[in-house]
N, C-alpha and C positions, 0 to 999 in steps of 0.2 A: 307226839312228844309231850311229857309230862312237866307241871308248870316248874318245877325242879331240876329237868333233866338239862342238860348241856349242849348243843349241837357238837358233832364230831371234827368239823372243820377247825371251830376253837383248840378241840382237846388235839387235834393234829398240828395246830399253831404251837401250842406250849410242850408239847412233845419236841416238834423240830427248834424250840428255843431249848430245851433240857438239853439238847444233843448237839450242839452248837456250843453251849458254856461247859460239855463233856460232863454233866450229873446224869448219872444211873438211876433207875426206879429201882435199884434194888441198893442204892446208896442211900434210900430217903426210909426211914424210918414213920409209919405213919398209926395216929390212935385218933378216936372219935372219942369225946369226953360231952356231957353237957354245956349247953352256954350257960355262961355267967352274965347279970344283969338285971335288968329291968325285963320281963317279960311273962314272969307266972307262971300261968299254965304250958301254956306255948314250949317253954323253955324246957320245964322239967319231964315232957311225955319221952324226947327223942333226943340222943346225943349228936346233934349237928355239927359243935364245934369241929373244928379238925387240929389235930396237934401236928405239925412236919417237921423234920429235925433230919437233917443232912448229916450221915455221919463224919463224912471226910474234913469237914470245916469244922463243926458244933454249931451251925446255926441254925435255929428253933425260928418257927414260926407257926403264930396261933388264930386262926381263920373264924369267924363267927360272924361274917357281914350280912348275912345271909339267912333266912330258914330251911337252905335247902343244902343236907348234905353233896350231894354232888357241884351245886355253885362255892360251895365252900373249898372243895378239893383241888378244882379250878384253881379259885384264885390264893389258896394259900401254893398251890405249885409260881403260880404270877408271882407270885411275893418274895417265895423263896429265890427265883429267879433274878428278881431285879435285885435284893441284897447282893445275892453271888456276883452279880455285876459291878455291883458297888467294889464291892472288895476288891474284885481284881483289879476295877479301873483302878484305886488306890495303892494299889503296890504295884502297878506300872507306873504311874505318878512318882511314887517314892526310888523304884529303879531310875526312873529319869534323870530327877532330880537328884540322886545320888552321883551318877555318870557324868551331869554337867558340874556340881561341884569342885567332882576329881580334875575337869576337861580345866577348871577354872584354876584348880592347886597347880598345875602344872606346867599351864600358860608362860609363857615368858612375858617379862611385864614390857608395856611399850616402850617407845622411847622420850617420851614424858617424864615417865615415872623414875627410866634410869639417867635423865640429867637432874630430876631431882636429887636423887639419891647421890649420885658425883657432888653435885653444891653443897649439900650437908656435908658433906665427907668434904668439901674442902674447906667452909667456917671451920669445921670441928679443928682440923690441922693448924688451920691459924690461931684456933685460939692456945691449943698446945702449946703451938710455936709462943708464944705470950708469955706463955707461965713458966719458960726455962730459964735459968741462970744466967747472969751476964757475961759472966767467965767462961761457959761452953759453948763451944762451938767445933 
């Protein structure tokens, strides 16, 4: 194995991760471009970077950890990976929390709250009662 190359056990780890969060390799859009940076010669012989870009979502990610095209492919698929995780965790989050909102709007209020509400509604009466005429009744 070449000091670049990947063991297959990993690339079958983040394969059964892609296929788990439901992303197709044929959903991932991928281009090698040059690294950007500090590095000189290094940088400008061979395009390492990896550009990945999910189509289904538009999430982009730019991999250059690395000198070696193939740890680059790795771990920008890891990356793309853990974002699409993010995401979703956050819009199950936001369905949650929308659901208990509703679960809250709908609640009937204890019973606390509705002898509070009777007591206001009876000062309020009284004070009505106050402000009418001496003549009506």
């Amino acid at each position: 194995m070449s000091a670049g190359a990947v063991g297959p056990d990993r690339w079958e780890a983040v394969v059964r991760r892609m296929a788990a969060l439901g992303i197709a390799e044929a959903d991932l859009e991928e281009r090698f471009v040059r690294s950007s940076g500090p590095g000189g010669q290094r940088l400008n012989k061979v395009a390492t970077c990896v550009l990945l870009r999910h189509r289904p979502t538009g999430i982009e990610v730019r991999c250059q950890a690395t000198r070696h095209q193939g740890r680059n492919r790795l771990l920008a698929r890891e990356w793309l990976c853990d974002k699409i995780e993010a995401l979703q965790a956050r819009r199950k989050a936001e369905r949650r929390a929308a659901a208990e909102k509703r679960r809250r709007q709908l609640r009937r209020p204890g019973r606390a709250a509705q002898e509070r509400r009777l007591a206001a509604k009876r000062r309020r009466s009284r004070l009505k009662e106050l402000r009418r005429r001496v003549g009506d009744e």
